[in-house]
Short mmCIF file of the C-alpha atoms (twelve columns), coordinates in Angstrom:
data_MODEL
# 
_entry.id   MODEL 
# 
loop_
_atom_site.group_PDB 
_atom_site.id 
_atom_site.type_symbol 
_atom_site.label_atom_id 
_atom_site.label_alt_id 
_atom_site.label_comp_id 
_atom_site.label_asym_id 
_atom_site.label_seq_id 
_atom_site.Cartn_x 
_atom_site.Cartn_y 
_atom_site.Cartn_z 
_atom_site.pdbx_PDB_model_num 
ATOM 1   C CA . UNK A 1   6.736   18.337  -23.703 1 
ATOM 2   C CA . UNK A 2   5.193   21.599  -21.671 1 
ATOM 3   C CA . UNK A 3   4.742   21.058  -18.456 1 
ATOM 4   C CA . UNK A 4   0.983   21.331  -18.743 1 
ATOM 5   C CA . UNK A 5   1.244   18.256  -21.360 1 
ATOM 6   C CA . UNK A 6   4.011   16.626  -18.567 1 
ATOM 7   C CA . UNK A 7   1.018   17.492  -15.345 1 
ATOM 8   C CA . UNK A 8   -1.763  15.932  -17.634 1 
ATOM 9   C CA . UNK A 9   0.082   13.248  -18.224 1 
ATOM 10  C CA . UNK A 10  1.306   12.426  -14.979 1 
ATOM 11  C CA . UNK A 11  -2.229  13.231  -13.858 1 
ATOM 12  C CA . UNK A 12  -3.746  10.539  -16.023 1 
ATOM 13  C CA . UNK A 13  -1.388  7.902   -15.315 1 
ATOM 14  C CA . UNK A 14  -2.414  8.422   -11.807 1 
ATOM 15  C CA . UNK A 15  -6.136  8.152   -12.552 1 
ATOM 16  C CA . UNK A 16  -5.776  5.151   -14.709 1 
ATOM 17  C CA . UNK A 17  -4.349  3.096   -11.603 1 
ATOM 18  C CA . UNK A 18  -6.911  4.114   -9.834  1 
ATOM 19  C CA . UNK A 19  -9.709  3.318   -12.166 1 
ATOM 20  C CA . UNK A 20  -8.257  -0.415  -12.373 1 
ATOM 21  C CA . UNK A 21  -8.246  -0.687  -8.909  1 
ATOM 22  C CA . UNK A 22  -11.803 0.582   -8.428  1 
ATOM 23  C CA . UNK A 23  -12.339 -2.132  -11.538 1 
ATOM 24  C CA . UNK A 24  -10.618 -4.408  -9.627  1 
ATOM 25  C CA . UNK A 25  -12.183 -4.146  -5.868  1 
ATOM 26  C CA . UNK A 26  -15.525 -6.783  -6.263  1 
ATOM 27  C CA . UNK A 27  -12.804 -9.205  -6.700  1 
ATOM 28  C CA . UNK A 28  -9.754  -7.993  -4.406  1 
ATOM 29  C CA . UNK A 29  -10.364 -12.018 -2.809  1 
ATOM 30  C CA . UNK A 30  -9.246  -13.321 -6.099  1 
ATOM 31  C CA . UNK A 31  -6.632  -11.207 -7.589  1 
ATOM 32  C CA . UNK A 32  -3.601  -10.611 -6.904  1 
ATOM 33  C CA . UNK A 33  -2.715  -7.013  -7.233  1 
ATOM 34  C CA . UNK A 34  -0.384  -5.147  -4.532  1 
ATOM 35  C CA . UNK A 35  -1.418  -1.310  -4.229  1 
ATOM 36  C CA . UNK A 36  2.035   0.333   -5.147  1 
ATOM 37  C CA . UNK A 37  0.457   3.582   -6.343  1 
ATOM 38  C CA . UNK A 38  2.609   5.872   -4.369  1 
ATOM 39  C CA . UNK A 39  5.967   4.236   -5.313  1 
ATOM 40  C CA . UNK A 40  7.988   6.037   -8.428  1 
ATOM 41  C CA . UNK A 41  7.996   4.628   -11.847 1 
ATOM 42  C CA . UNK A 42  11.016  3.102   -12.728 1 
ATOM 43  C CA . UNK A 43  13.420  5.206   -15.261 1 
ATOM 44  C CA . UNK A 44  15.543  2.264   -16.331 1 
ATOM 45  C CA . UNK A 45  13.253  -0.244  -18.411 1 
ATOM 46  C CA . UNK A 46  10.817  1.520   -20.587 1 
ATOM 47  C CA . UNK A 47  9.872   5.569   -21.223 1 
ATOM 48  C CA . UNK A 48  7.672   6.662   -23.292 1 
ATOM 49  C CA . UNK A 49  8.389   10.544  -24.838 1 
ATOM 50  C CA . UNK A 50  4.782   11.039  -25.571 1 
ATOM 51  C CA . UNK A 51  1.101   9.209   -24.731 1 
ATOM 52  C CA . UNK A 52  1.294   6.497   -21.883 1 
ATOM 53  C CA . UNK A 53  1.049   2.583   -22.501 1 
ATOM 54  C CA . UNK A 54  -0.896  0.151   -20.220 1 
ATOM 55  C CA . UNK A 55  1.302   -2.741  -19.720 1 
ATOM 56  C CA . UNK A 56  0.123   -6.363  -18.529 1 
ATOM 57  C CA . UNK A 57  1.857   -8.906  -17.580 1 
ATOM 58  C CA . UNK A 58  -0.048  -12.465 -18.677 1 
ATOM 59  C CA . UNK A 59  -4.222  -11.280 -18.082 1 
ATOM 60  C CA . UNK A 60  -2.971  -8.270  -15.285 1 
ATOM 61  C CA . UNK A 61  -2.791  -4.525  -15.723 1 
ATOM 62  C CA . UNK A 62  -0.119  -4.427  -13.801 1 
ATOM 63  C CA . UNK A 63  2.076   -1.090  -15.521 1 
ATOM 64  C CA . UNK A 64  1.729   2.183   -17.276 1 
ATOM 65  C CA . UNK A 65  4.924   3.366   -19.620 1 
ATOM 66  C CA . UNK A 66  5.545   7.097   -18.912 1 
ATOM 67  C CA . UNK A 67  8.142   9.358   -19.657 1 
ATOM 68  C CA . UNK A 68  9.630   8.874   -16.365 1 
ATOM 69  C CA . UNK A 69  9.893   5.329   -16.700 1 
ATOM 70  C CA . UNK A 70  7.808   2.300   -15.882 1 
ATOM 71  C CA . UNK A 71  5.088   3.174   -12.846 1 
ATOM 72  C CA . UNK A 72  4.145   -0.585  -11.491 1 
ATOM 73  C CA . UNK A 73  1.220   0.626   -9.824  1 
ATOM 74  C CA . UNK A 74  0.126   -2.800  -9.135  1 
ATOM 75  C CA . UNK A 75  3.361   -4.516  -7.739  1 
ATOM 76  C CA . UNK A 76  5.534   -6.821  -9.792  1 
ATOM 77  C CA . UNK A 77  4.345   -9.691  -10.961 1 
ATOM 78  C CA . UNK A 78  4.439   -12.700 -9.167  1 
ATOM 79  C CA . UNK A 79  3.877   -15.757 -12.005 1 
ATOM 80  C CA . UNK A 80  1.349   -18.121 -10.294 1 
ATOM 81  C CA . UNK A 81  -1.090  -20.722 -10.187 1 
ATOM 82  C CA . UNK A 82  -4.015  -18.193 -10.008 1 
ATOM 83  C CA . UNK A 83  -2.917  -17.081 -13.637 1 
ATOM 84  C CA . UNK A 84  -5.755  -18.998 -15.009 1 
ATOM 85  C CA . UNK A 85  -8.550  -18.460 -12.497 1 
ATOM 86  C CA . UNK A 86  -7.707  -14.357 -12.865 1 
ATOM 87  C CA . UNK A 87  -7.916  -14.762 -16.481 1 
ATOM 88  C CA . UNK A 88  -11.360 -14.786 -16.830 1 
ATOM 89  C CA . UNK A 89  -12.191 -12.017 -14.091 1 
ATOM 90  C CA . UNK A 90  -9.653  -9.346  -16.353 1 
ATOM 91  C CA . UNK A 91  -11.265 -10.503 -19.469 1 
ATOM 92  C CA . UNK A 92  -14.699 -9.439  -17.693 1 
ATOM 93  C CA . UNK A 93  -12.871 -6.036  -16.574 1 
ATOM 94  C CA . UNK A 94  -10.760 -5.371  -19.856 1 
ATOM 95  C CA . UNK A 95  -14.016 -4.021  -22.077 1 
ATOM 96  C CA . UNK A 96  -14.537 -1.601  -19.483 1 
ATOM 97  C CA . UNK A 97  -10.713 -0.520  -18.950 1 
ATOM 98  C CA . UNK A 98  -10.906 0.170   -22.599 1 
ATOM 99  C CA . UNK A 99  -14.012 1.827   -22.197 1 
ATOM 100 C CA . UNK A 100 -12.667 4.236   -19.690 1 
ATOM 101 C CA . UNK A 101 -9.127  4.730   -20.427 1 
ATOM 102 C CA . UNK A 102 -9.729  5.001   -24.340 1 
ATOM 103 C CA . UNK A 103 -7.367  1.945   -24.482 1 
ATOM 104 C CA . UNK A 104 -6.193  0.925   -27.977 1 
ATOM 105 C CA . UNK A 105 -3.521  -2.255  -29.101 1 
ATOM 106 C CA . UNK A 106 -0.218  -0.697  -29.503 1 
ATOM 107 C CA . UNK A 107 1.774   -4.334  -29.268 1 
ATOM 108 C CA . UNK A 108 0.713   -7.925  -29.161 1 
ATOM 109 C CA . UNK A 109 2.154   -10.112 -27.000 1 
ATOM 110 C CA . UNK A 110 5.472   -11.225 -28.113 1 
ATOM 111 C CA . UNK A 111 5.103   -14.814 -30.198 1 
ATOM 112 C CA . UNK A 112 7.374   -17.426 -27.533 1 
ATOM 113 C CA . UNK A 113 7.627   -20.975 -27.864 1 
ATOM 114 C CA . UNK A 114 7.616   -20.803 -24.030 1 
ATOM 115 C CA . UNK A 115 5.046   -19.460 -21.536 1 
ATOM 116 C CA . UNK A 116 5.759   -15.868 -20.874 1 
ATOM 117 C CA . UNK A 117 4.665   -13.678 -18.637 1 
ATOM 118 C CA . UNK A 118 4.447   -10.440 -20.636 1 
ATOM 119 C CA . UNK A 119 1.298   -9.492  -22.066 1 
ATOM 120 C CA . UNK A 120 0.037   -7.010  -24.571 1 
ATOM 121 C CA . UNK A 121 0.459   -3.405  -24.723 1 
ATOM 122 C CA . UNK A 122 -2.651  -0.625  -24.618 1 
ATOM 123 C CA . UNK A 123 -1.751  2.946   -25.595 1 
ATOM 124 C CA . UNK A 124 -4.390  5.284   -23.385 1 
ATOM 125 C CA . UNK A 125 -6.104  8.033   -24.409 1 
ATOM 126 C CA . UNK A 126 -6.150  7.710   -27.338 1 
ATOM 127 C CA . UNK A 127 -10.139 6.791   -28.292 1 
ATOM 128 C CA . UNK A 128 -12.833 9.436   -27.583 1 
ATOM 129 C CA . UNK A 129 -13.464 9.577   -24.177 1 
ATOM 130 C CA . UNK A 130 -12.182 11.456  -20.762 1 
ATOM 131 C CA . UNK A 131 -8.565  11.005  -21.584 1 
ATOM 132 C CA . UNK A 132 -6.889  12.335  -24.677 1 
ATOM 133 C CA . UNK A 133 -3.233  11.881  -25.029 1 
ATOM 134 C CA . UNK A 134 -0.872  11.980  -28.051 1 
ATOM 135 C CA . UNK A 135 -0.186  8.282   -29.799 1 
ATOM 136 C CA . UNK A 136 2.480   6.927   -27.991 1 
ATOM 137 C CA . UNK A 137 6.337   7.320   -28.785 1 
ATOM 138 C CA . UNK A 138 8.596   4.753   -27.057 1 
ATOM 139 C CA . UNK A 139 11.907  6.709   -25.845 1 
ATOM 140 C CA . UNK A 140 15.540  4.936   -27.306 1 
ATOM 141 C CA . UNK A 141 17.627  3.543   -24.215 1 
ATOM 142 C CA . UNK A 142 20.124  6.290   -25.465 1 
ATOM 143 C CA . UNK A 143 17.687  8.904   -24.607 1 
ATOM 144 C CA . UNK A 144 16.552  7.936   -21.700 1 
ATOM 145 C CA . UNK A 145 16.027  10.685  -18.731 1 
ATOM 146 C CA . UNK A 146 18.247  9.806   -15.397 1 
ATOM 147 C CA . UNK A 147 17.299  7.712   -12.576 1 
ATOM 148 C CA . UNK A 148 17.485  10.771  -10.516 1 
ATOM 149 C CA . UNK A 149 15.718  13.329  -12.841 1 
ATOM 150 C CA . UNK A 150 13.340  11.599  -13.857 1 
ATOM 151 C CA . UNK A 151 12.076  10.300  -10.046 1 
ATOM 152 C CA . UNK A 152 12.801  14.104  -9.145  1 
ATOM 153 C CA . UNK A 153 10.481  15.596  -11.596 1 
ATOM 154 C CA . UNK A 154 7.555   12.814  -11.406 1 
ATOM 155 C CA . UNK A 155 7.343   13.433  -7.682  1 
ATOM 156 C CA . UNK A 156 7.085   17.182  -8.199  1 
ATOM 157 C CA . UNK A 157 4.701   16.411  -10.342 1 
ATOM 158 C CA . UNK A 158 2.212   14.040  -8.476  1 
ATOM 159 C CA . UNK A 159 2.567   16.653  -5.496  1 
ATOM 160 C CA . UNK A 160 1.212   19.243  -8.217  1 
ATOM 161 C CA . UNK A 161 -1.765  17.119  -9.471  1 
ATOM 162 C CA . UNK A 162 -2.515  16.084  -5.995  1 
ATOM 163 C CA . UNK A 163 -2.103  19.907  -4.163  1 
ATOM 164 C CA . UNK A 164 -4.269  20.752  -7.427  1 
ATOM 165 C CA . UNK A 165 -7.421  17.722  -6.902  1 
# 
């Protein structure tokens, strides 16, 4: 990837935690979603080589894949009893996160016999709309970047979109 593809993607991973959070804010009372939009994605679960993925966990946005790992902008999740009253506030927000993000289905929620917490995937960018990205590409373990590297080059990277907003 270029590092103009590696800046606009950084730059709209950034924007789409923001956008659920502005989504999210008539019902911050309800919800539980922790603002962890400055911490670093983690480089030792998921990476994506191309396109980002929206991750929730049950109804939550709570995760975007990137290429430097897995940015929890939104805290980890914390399975609760408010699972089923937040249910039906995300399913109000979700036709607008797709809306906005150009969200489409990349995976279903894995089939389990037993309650899980993990919830579908939603590559970005990818419908018409203020986002384009490439389709998502899931990175191989065996290809991963480093802890190190890959922290090191998404903080250069938010300090560039930010010095450049």
């Amino acid at each position: 990837m270029s590092r103009e593809e590696e800046i606009r993607h950084c730059s709209i991973a950034l924007k789409a935690a923001d956008i659920i959070f502005d989504l999210a804010e008539p019902y911050k009372d309800k919800l539980f979603l922790e603002d962890h939009r400055d911490d670093d994605p983690n480089p030792c679960y998921h990476q994506t080589s191309q396109g980002l993925l929206l991750e929730f966990w049950g109804s939550r946005p709570v995760a975007i894949v990137t290429p430097w790992g897995k940015y929890c902008f939104a805290g980890w999740f914390v399975f609760s009893n408010t699972e089923a009253a937040e249910r039906s506030i995300w399913e109000e927000i979700l036709p607008q996160l797709k809306s906005r993000l150009g969200l489409i289905l990349f995976k279903q929620k894995p089939e389990i016999e037993i309650d899980t917490i993990y919830g579908d995937l939603f590559a970005i960018g990818i419908e018409p709309g203020e986002f384009s990205l490439p389709f998502p590409e899931e990175r191989g373990y065996s290809s991963f970047k480093s802890h190190d590297a890959a922290c090191k080059e998404w903080r250069e990277l938010v300090s560039q979109v930010r010095e450049s907003v």
